[in-house]
C-alpha positions in Angstrom: -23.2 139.0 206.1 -24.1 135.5 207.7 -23.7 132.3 205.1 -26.4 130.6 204.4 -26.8 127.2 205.3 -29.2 123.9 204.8 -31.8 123.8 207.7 -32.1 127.7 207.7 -35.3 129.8 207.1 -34.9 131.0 203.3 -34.7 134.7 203.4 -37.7 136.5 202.7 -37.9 139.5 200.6 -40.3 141.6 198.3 -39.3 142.3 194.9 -40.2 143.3 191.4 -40.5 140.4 189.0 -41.9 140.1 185.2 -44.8 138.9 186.9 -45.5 142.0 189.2 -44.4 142.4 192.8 -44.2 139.2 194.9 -43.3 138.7 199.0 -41.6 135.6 198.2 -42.7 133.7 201.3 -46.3 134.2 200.7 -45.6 133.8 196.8 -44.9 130.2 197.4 -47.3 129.3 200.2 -48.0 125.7 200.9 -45.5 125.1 197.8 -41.6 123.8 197.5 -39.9 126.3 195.6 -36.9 126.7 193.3 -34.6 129.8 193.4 -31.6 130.5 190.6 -29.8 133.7 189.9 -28.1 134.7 186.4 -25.5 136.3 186.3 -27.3 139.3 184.0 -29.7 139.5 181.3 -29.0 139.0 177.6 -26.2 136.6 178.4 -26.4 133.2 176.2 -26.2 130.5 178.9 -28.9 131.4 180.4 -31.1 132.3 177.6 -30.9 128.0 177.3 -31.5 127.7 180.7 -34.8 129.8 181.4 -35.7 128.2 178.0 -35.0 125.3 179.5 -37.0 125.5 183.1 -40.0 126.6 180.8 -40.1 123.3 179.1 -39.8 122.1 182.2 -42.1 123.5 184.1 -45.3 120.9 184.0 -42.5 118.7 185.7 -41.9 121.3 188.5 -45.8 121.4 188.7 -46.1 117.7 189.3 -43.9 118.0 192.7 -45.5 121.5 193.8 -42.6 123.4 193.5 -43.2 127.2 192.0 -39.8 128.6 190.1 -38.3 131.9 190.1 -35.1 133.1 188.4 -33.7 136.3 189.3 -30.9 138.6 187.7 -29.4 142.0 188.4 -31.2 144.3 185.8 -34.3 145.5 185.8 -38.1 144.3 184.5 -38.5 146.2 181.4 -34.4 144.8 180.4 -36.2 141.0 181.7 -39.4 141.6 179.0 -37.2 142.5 176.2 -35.0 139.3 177.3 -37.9 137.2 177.6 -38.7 138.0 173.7 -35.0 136.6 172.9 -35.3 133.3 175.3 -39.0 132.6 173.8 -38.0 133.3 170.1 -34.4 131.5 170.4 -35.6 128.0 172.3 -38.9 127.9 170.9 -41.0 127.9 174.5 -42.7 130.3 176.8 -41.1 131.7 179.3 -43.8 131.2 182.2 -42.4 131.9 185.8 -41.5 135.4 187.1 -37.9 136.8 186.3 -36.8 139.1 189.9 -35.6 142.4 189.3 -32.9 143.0 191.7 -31.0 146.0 190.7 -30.0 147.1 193.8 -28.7 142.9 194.7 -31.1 143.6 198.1 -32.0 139.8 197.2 -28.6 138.5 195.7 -27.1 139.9 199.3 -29.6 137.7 201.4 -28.7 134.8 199.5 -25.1 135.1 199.1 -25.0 134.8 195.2 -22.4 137.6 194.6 -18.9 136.0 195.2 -16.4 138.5 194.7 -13.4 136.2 193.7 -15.3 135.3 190.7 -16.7 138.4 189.5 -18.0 141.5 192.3 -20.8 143.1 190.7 -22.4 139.9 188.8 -24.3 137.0 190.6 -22.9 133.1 190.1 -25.5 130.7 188.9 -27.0 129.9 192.7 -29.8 127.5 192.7 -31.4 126.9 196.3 -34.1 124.4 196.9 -36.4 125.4 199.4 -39.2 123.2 201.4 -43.0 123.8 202.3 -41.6 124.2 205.7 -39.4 127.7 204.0 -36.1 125.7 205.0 -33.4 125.8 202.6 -33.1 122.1 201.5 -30.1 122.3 198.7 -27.9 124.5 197.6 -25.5 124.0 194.0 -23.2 126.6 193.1 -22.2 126.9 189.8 -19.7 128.9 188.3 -21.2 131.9 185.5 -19.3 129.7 182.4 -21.2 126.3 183.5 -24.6 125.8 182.8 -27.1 123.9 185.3 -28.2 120.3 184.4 -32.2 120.3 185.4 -32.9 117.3 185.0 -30.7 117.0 187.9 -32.8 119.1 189.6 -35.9 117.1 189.1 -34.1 114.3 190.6 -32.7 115.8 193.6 -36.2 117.2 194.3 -37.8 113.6 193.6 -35.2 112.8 196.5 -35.8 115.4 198.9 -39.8 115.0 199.2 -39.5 111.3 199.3 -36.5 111.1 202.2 -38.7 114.2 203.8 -41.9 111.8 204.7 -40.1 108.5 204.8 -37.3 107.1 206.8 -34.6 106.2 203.6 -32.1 107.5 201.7 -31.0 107.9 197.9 -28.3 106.1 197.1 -26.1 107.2 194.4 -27.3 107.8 191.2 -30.5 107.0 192.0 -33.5 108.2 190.2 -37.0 107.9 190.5 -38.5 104.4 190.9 -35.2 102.6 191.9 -34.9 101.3 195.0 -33.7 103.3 198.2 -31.4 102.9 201.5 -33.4 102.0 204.6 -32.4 105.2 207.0 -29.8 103.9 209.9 -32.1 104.8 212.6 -34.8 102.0 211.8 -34.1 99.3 213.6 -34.9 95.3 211.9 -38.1 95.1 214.1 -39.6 98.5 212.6 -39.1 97.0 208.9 -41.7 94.7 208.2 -44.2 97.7 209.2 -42.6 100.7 207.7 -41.3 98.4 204.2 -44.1 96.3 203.8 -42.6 95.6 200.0 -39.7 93.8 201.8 -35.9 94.4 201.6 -32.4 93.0 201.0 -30.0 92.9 203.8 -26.5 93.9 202.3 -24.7 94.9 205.2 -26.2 95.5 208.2 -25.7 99.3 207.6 -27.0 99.2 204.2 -30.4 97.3 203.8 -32.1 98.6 200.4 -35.9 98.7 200.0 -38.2 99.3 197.2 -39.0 103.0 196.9 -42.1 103.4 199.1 -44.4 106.0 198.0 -45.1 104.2 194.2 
């Protein structure tokens, strides 16, 4: 089984989820997407975190990017663990949960990694583009709990540095000013960064965040 890597095609795959059977590529369409594995259902990390991504979601909404979680068991174990996650953190859970019993999907993706545990899945997110290209992947272990706010910013990163020429420096969040990418020379400024910018070092020249 081939790793898989930034810059490659996310594998497609149909599936049953809570929300009925999807072809994951045509499920997102024109849309970024976010996929994360649990290790299994019923287990109380991530009861928070689906809780979480529900709250969530509107933000998810406002960058075009459709969610789905997956887990080993099966849909009707998903429904009754829905219940639990929208009783215990007071939300709705409303993206589809993938059934992947036979880890057809969890293989694809590489989220089984047998050192840690062989039959569960570690808590894989990928980050996948309009364009189906892998853009990030985070690998946390089962005990660890993602941070999605995180994810919201590493998103807000991605689409911005995917139709401009800068980077995010660290830290950065939405709004703060970015790194003018190397490849620009000082003649191409004025037109690209009309908003000006600061000459640090003449590797690191920082401009206003240009799509606000």
């Amino acid at each position: 089984m081939s790793t898989l890597r930034l810059g490659d095609i996310a594998p497609d795959f149909t599936a049953q989820t809570t929300e009925g059977e999807i072809n994951f590529h045509e499920w997102l369409g024109d849309s970024w997407g976010i996929l994360f594995s649990h290790p299994s259902d019923y287990t109380p990390v991530c009861t928070t975190e689906l809780g979480t991504v529900a709250k969530y979601k509107e933000e998810f909404n406002k960058r075009n990017v459709k969610i789905a979680a997956l887990s080993v068991d099966g849909v009707e174990s998903h429904h009754g663990w829905i219940k639990d996650i929208n009783e215990t953190q007071n939300t709705t859970v409303n993206f589809p949960i993938i059934a992947d019993e036979d880890k057809k999907v969890s293989d694809l993706y590489d989220m089984i990694h047998p050192n840690a545990d062989n039959t569960l899945t570690v808590r894989s997110v990928f980050v996948i583009g309009a364009d189906k290209k892998v853009k990030l992947i985070i690998v946390y272990p089962a005990s660890t709990g993602r941070n999605f706010d995180e994810l919201l910013r590493v998103i807000d990163s991605l689409q911005l540095t995917a139709y401009h020429k800068v980077a995010t420096p660290a830290n950065w969040k939405n709004g703060e000013d970015v790194v003018i990418s190397p490849a620009v020379s000082n003649e191409e400024i004025p037109t690209l960064f009309p908003k000006g910018h600061k000459e640090v070092k003449p590797y690191l020249r920082v401009t206003p965040q240009p799509n606000i």
